[in-house]
C-alpha positions in Angstrom: 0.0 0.0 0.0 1.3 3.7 -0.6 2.4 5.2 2.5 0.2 8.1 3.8 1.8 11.1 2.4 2.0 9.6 -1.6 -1.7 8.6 -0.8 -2.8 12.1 0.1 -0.6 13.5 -3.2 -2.5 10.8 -5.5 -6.1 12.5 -4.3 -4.9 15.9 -5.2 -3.5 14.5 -8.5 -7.1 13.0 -8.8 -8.1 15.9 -8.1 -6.6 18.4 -10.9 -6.8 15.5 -13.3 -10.7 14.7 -13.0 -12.0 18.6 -13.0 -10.6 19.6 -16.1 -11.9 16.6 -18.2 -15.3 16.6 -16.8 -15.1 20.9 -17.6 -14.2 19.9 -20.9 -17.2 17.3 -22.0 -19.5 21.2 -22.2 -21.8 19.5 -19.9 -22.6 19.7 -16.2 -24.6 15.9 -15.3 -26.1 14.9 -12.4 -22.5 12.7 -11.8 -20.4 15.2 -13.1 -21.7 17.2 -9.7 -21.9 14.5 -7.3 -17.9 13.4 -8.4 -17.1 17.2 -7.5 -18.9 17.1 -4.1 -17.2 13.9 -3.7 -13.5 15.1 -4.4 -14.2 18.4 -2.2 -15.4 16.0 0.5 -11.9 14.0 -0.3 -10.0 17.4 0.0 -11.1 18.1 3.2 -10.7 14.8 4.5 -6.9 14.6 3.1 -6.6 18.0 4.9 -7.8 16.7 8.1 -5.4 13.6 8.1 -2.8 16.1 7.4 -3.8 17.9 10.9 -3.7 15.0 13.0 -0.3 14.2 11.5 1.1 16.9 12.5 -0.1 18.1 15.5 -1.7 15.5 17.3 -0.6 15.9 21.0 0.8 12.2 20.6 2.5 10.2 17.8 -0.2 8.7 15.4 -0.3 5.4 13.7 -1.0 6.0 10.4 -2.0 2.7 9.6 -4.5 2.4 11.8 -5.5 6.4 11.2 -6.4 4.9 7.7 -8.0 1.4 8.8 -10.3 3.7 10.9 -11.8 6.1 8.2 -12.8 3.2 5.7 -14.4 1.3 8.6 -15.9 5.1 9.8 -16.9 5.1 6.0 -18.8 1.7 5.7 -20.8 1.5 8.9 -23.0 4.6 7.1 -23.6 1.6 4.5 -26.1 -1.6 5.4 -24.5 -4.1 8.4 -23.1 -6.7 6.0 -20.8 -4.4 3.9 -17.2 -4.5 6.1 -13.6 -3.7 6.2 -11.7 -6.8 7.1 -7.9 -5.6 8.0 -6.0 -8.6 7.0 -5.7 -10.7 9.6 -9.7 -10.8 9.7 -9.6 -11.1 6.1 -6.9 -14.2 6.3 -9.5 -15.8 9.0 -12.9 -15.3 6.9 -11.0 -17.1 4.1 -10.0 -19.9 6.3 -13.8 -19.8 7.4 -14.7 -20.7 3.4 -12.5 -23.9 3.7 -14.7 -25.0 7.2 -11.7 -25.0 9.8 -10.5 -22.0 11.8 -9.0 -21.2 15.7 -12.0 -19.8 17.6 -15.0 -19.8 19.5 -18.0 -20.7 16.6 -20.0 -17.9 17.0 -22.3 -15.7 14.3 -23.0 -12.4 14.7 -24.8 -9.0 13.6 -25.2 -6.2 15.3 -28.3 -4.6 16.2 -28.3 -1.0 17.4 -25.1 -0.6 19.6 -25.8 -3.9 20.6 -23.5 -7.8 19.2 -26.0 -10.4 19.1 -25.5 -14.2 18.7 -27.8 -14.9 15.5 -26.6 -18.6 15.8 -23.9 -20.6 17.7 -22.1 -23.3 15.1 -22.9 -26.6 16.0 -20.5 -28.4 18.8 -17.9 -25.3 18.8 -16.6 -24.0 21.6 -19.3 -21.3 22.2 -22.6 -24.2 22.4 -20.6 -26.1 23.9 -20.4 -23.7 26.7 -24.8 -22.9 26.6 -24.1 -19.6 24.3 -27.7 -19.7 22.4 -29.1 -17.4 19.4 -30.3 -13.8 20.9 -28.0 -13.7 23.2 -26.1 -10.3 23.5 -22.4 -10.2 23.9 -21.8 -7.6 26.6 -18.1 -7.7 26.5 -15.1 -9.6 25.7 -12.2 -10.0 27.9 -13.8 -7.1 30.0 -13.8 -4.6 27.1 -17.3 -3.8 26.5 -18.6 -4.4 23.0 -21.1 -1.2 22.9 -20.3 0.2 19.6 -17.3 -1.4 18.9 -16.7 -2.3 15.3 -18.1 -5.9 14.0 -14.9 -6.6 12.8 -13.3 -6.6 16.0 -15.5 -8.2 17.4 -14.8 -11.2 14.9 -11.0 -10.6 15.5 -11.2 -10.9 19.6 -13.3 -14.1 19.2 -10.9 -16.2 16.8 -7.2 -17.1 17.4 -5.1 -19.7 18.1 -6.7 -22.6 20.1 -6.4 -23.4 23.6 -6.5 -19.4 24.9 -9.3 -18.5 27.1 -11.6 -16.0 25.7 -13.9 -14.6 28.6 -17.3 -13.9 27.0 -19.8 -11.4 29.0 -23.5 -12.2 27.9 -26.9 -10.8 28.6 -30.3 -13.0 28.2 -33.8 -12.1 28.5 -34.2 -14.7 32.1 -30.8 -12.8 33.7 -30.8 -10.5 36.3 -27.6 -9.4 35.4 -24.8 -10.0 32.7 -23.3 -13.3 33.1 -19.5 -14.5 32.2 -18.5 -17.3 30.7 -15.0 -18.8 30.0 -14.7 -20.4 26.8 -11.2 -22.0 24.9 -10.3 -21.3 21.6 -10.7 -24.9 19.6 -9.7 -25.8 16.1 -13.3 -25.1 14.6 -14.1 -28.1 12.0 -17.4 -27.2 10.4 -18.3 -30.2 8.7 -20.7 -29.0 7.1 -22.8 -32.1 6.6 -24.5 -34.5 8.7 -26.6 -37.1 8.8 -28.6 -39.9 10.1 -31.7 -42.4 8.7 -35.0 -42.8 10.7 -36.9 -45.7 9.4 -36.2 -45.0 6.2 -36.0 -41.0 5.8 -33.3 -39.4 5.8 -32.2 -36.5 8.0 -29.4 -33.9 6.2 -28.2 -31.3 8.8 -26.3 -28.8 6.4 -24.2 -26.4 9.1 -22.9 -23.7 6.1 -22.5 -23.0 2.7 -18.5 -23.8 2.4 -16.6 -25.1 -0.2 -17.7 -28.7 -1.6 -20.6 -28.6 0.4 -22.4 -30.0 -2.7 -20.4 -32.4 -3.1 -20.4 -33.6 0.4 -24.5 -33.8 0.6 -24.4 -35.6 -2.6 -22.1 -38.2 -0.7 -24.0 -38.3 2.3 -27.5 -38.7 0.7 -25.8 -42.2 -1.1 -24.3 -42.9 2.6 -27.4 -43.3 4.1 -29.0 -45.0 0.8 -26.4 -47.7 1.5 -27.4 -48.1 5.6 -30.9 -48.5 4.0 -30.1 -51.1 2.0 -29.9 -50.0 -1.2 -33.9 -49.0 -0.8 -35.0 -46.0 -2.0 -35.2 -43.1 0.6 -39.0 -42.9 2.4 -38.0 -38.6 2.1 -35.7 -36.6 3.3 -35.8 -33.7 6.1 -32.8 -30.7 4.7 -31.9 -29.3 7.9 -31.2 -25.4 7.5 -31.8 -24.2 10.7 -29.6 -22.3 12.2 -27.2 -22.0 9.5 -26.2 -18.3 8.6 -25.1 -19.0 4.6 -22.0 -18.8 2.9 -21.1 -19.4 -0.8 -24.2 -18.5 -3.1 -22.5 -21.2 -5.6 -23.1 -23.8 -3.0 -26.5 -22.5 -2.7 -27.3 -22.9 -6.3 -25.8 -26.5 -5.9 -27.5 -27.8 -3.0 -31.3 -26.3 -4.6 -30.4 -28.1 -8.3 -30.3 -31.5 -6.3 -33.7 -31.5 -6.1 -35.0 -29.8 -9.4 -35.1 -30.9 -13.0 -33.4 -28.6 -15.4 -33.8 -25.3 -16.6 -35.4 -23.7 -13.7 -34.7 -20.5 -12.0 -33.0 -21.2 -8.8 -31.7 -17.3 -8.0 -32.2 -14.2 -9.4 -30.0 -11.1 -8.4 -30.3 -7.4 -9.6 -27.4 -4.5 -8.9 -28.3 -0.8 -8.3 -31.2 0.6 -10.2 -31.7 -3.1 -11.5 -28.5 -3.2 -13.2 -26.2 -6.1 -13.7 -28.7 -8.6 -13.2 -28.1 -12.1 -13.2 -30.3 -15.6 -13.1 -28.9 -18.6 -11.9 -30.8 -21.8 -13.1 -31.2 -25.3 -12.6 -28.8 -28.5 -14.6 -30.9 -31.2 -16.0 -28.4 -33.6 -14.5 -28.3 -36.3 -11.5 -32.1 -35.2 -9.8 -32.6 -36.7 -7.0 -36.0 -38.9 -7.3 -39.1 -37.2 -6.2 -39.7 -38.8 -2.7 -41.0 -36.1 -0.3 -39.1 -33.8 0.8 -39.2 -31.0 3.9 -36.8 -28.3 4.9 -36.8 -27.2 8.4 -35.6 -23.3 8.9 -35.5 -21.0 11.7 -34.7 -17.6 12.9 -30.8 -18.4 12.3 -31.1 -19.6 8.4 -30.0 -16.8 6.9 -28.8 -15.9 3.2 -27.9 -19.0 1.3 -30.1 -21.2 3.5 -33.0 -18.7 2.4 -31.8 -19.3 -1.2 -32.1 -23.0 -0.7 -35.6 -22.8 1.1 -36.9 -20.3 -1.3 -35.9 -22.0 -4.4 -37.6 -25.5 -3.2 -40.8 -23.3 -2.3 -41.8 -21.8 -5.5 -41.4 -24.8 -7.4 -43.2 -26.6 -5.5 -40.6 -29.3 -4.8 -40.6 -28.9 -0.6 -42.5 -28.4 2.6 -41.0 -26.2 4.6 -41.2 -26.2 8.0 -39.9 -24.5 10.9 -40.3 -20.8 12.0 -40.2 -17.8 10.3 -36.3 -17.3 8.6 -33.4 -14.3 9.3 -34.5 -12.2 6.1 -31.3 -11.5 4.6 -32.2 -11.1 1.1 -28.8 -9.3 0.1 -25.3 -10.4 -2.0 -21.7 -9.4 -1.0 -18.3 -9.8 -2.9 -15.5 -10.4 -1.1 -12.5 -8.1 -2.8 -9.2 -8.6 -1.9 -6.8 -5.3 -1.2 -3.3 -4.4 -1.9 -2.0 -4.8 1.7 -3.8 -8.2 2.2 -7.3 -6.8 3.8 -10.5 -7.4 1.7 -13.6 -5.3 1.4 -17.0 -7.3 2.3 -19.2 -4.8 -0.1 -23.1 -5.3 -0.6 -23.5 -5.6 -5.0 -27.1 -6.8 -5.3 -30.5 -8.1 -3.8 -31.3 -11.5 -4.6 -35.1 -13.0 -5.1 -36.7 -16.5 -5.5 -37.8 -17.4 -8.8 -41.3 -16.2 -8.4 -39.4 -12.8 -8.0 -39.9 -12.3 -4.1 -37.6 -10.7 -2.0 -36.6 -12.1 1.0 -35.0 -9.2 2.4 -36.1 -8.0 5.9 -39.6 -10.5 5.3 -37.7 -13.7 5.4 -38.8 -17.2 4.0 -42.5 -17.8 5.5 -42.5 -21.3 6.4 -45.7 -23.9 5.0 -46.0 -25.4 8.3 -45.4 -23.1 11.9 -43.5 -25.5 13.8 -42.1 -24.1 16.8 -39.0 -24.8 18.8 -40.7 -26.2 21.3 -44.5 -27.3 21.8 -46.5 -24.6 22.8 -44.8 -21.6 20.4 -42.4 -20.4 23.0 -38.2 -20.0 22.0 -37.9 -17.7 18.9 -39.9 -14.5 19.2 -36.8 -12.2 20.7 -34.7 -13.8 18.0 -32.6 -10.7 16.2 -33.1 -10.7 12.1 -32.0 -8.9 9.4 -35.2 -6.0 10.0 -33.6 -5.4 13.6 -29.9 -4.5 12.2 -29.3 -1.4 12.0 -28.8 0.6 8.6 -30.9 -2.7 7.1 -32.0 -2.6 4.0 -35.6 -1.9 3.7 -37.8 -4.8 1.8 -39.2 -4.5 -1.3 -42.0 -5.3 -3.1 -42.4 -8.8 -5.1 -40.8 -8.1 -8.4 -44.4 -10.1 -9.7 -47.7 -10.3 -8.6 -47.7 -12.7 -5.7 -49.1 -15.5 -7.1 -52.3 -17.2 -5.7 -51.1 -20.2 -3.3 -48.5 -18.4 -2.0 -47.7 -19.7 1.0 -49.6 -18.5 4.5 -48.3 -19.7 7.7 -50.4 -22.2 9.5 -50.4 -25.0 11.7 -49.4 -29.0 11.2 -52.5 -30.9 10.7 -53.3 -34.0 13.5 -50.6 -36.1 12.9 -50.2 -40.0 13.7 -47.6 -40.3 16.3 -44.3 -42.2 14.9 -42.7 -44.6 17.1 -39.1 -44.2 15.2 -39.6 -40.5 16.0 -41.3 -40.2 19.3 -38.4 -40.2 21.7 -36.6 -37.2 19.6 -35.7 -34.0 22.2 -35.6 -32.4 18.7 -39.5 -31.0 18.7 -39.0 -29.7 15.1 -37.1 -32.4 13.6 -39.8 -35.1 15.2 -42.5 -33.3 13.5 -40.9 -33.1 10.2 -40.2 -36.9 10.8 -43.6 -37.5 11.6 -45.1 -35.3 8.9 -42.8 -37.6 6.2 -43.3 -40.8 7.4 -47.7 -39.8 6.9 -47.2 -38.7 3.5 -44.6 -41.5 2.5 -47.4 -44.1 3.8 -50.3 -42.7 1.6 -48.0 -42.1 -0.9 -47.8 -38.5 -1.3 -45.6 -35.7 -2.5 -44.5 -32.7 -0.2 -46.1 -31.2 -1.5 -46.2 -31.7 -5.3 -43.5 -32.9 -8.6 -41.8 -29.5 -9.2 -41.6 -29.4 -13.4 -39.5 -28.5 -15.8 -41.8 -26.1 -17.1 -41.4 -22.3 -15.4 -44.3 -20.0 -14.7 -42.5 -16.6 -14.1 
């Protein structure tokens, strides 16, 4: 990276260079005039870093001068654009690969507030009872009120086997309570799963790399421990998985739908640079039933997944209402090794609804826990601050979509009935019913799009 003073000379070069040529075009535009306010803006800025340089009552660190007026910058943006110095930016590409040093612990802030929007299976932090909603007070004793996400992130991973000494808050306490928690080698793996009489159950923890791949494997795992049968169904666990890689996304939905569908749709700023991602007409799974069970902590790709298997008619989905992150990011990668987390596009389901701040509205309310209590105090994307507001359906909703509602009077399942797991028993249950009268959940999605 330039050092400070070459950087400030480039914006003044900028500067003289830019006016001129936008002088000469004979024509004063709309961006011609917001460029200029811009530069002016950068004038004064480069004027003010000049300042502090030189007269600061202490010696300044220029580095970290700079670090703090692009993250000063970005938090006037939406929650999920970030400035990752590179150390952060090193971990969050470890994170991609599904092993890093830390605690296992996804965050957002709402107001001045951290929250926990989901603790990663069997890492450190739910191992030690950190649940979703929970607000992180403070970190080795240094409160987190107002401090930047990305330090936040950077405090929480590290090598394994140091303590970390998490403060949290909990709608129940009377006061903040501490918790001492080890650094581990995080291993997300990010599949799972297990066969009940017959049905399969597919926990999917994140969107990392292969993760694809690794259902694909697991799906003919468990074909194998049912002898070679086909599957009765299959329950896609989502919940509580915050996304990941949209590619993995697109993957994990085109398992389950014939070809040449629309799986994705994102659109840029004013609609621009638009894209549709669509379905292979390549190794379908067959079309026993299937349900996907979501929550407050499926976020992003998980709402991709759900989404995608919704409109086409090809799941159930079950579960509570979802995060409502309906936005895309790009990671870019900068000249001194940090990357830029920037927000490029919204994304909708291919009957054109956007997710953001609404969520996925599940077929079926299932609650964590009989008798509806566990997820209302849940944070989501619509309680981050500088959110993006939702928008309208791109299309007219179309009639049938889905309202939220009950489970009908299910026969109990003795293969399911000793689950703790209250929403994964009554996607069992719900399965096993339609797998004995032979239906789909809830119908054959086709080949042929309505849009």
């Amino acid at each position: 990276m330039r050092s400070l003073h070459s950087w400030r000379a480039a914006l003044a070069a900028g500067l003289l260079f830019l006016a001129p040529a936008a002088r000469a075009e004979g024509r004063e535009s709309s961006t011609d005039s917001t460029n200029t306010a811009t530069y002016e803006q950068l004038e004064v800025f480069a004027r003010v870093l000049s300042y502090v340089e030189n007269n600061y009552v202490e010696p300044v660190d220029g580095k970290k001068l700079m670090h703090g007026a692009i993250r000063g910058m970005l938090e006037t943006l939406d929650p999920h654009t970030l400035y990752m110095p590179p150390e952060v930016f090193k971990e969050m590409k470890i994170d991609t690969s599904g092993e890093f040093g830390g605690l296992g612990i996804d965050v957002a802030r709402k107001g001045d507030a951290i929250v926990v929007v989901a603790p990663i299976d069997d890492a450190p932090a739910a191992r030690a009872g950190i649940r979703a909603g929970d607000e992180l007070v403070a970190i080795d004793g240094e409160s987190t009120q107002g401090m930047d996400l990305a330090d936040v992130l950077q405090r929480m991973r590290g090598p394994a086997g140091k303590r970390v000494l998490m403060t949290i808050m909990r709608e129940g306490f009377s006061a903040p309570r501490e918790l001492a928690i080890i650094r581990d080698h995080v291993r997300i793996i990010s599949v799972e799963g297990a066969l009940y009489g017959g049905i399969a159950h597919l926990k999917v923890k994140n969107f990392q790399d292969r993760t694809a791949q690794y259902l694909r494997k697991e799906l003919e795992r468990l074909r194998g421990l049912n002898g070679g049968k086909p599957l009765r169904g299959v329950v896609l666990d989502l919940r509580n998985n915050p996304g990941g890689l949209l590619d993995q996304a697109v993957a994990v939905s085109d398992l389950w739908l014939p070809g040449n569908l629309t799986i994705v749709s994102t659109r840029g700023r004013n609609g621009a640079g638009g894209s549709e991602e669509r379905s292979k007409d390549r190794d379908t799974e067959p079309n026993y039933p299937l349900v996907v069970l979501v929550n407050a902590g499926s976020a992003s790709a998980s709402e991709i997944v759900a989404g995608a298997l919704q409109d086409h008619g090809r799941a159930t989905i079950l579960g509570t209402q979802t995060f409502g992150k309906g936005s895309v990011q790009t990671v870019i990668e900068l000249e001194d090794g940090s990357g830029l987390k920037l927000t490029i596009a919204r994304y909708y389901t291919p009957k054109g609804r956007s997710i953001q701040e609404k969520g996925i509205t599940p077929d079926y309310q299932v609650p964590e826990k009989p008798g509806g209590k566990g997820e209302k105090d849940q944070p989501r994307e619509k309680d981050l601050e500088r959110h993006f507001k939702a928008e309208p359906a791109v299309v007219s909703e179309p009639v049938g979509t889905p309202k939220p509602k009950g489970l009908p009077e299910m026969k109990e399942w003795d293969v399911a009935t000793k689950l703790a797991d209250h929403q994964l028993k009554m996607a069992l249950t719900y399965l096993n019913g339609l797998a004995n009268s032979g239906a789909q959940a809830p119908a054959k999605a086709s080949s042929t799009e309505t849009r």
